[in-house]
C-alpha positions in Angstrom: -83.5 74.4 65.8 -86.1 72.0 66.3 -87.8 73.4 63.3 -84.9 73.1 61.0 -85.0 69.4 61.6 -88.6 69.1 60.9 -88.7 70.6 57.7 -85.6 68.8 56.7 -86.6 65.5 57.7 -90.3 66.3 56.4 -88.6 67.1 52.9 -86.0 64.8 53.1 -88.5 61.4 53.5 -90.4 62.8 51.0 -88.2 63.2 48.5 -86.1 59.8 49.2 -89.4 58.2 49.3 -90.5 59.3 45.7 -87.0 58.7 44.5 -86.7 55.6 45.8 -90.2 54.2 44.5 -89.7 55.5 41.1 -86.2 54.6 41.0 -87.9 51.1 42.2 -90.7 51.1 40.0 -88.1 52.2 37.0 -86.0 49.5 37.5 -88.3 46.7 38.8 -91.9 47.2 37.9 -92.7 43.2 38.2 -91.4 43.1 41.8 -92.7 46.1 42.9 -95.6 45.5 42.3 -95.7 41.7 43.0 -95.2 43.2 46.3 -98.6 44.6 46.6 -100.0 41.2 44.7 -100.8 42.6 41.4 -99.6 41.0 38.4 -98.1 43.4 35.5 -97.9 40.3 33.4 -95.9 40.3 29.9 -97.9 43.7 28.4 -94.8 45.8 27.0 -97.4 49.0 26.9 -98.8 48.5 30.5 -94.7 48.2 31.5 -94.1 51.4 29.2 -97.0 53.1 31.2 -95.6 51.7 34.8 -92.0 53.0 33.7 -92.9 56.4 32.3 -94.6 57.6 35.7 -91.8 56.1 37.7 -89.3 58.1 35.5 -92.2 60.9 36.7 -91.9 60.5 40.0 -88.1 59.9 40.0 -87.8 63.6 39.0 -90.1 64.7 41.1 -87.8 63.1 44.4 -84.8 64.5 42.9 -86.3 68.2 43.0 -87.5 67.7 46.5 -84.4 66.6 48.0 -82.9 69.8 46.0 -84.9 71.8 48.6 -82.7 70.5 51.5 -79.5 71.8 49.8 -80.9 75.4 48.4 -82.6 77.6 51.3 -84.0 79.6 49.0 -85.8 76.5 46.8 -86.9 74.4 50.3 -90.5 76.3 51.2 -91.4 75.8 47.4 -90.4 72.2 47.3 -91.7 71.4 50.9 -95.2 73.3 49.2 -94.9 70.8 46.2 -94.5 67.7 48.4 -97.4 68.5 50.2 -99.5 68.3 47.1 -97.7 65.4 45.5 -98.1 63.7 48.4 -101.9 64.5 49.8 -102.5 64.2 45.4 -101.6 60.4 45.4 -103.6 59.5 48.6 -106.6 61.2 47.8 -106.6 59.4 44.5 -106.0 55.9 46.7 -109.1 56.9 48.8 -111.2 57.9 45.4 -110.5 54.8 44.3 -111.5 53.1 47.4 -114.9 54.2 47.0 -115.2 54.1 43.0 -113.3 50.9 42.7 -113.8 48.7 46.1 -111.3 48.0 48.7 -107.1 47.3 47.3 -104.9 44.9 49.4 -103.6 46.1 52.9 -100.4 47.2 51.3 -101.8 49.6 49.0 -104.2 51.1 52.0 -100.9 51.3 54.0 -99.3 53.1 51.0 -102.1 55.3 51.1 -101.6 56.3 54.6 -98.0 56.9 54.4 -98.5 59.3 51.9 -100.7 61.2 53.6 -98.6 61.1 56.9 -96.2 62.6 54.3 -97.9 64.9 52.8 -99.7 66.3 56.1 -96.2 66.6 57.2 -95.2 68.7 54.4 -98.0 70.7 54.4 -97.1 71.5 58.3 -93.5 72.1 57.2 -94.7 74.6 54.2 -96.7 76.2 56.7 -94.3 77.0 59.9 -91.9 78.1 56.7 -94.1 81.5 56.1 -92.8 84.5 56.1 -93.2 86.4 59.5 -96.5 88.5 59.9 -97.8 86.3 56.7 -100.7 85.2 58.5 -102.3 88.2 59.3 -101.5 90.5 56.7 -103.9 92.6 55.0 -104.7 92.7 51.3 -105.8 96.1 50.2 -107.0 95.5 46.6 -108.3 99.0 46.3 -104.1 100.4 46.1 -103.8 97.5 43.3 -106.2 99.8 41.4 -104.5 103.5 41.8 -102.5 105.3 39.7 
C-alpha cells in the first residue's frame, strides 16, 4: 500500500510539475522567467524558442500523469521521468561549471529536479518485475537453433 502511494505521488509531482511549467512557460514566458531575474526582452525568436520547449515539456507532463491512470503505461512513464528529470539537473550543474554560478532560484530549480528525478528513478526501481534483479542472462540459448 505504502508503495502504491509512492509511485503515484512520485509520478504524479512529476508530471504536474512539467505540466505546470510548460503550461507556465507557454503562456507567460516574461514572468516566468522574470521570476528567476532574467530578462527575455522583446526578441520574437528567443520567445519562439522559450515557447516551443514549453509546448515540449507540456507534452511530456501530460504523458507522465497518463501513467497514474494506465497500470500498464506507469513503470514506463515513472522510467521516463526519471531521465527527464535527472536530464534537466545535470544540464543545470554542467552549466554551473561551464557557465559560472545562476541565481538561487535556478540552483533551487536544479535541486528539485533532481529530488524528482531521484524519486522517480526509486519508483521505476521498486516497480520491477519480481525475481528481476537476479535473473540470469544466458546468451549462449539466444544463439541455438
Amino acid at each position: 500500500m505504502l508503495r502504491a502511494i509512492f509511485h503515484k505521488l512520485a509520478l504524479g509531482l512529476a508530471g504536474l510539475s512539467a505540466l505546470g511549467i510548460g503550461l507556465t512557460i507557454l503562456s507567460i514566458p516574461q514572468q516566468f522567467y522574470a521570476f528567476y531575474g532574467i530578462d527575455l526582452g522583446p526578441a520574437p525568436g528567443l520567445h519562439n524558442e522559450m515557447r516551443a520547449t514549453a509546448a515540449g515539456l507540456s507534452v511530456v507532463g501530460a504523458v507522465l500523469i497518463t501513467g497514474l491512470f494506465v497500470p500498464a503505461f506507469m513503470r514506463a512513464a515513472t522510467g521516463f521521468a526519471a531521465m527527464i528529470f535527472v536530464a534537466y539537473a545535470a544540464g543545470r550543474f554542467l552549466s554551473v561549471f561551464l557557465d559560472g554560478v545562476p541565481q538561487a532560484g535556478l540552483l533551487e530549480a536544479a535541486v528539485f529536479e533532481l529530488i524528482i528525478g531521484a524519486g522517480c528513478a526509486v519508483s521505476w526501481w521498486l516497480q520491477r518485475p519480481v525475481g528481476a534483479s537476479r535473473r540470469e542472462y544466458d546468451l549462449t540459448r539466444a544463439w541455438a537453433p
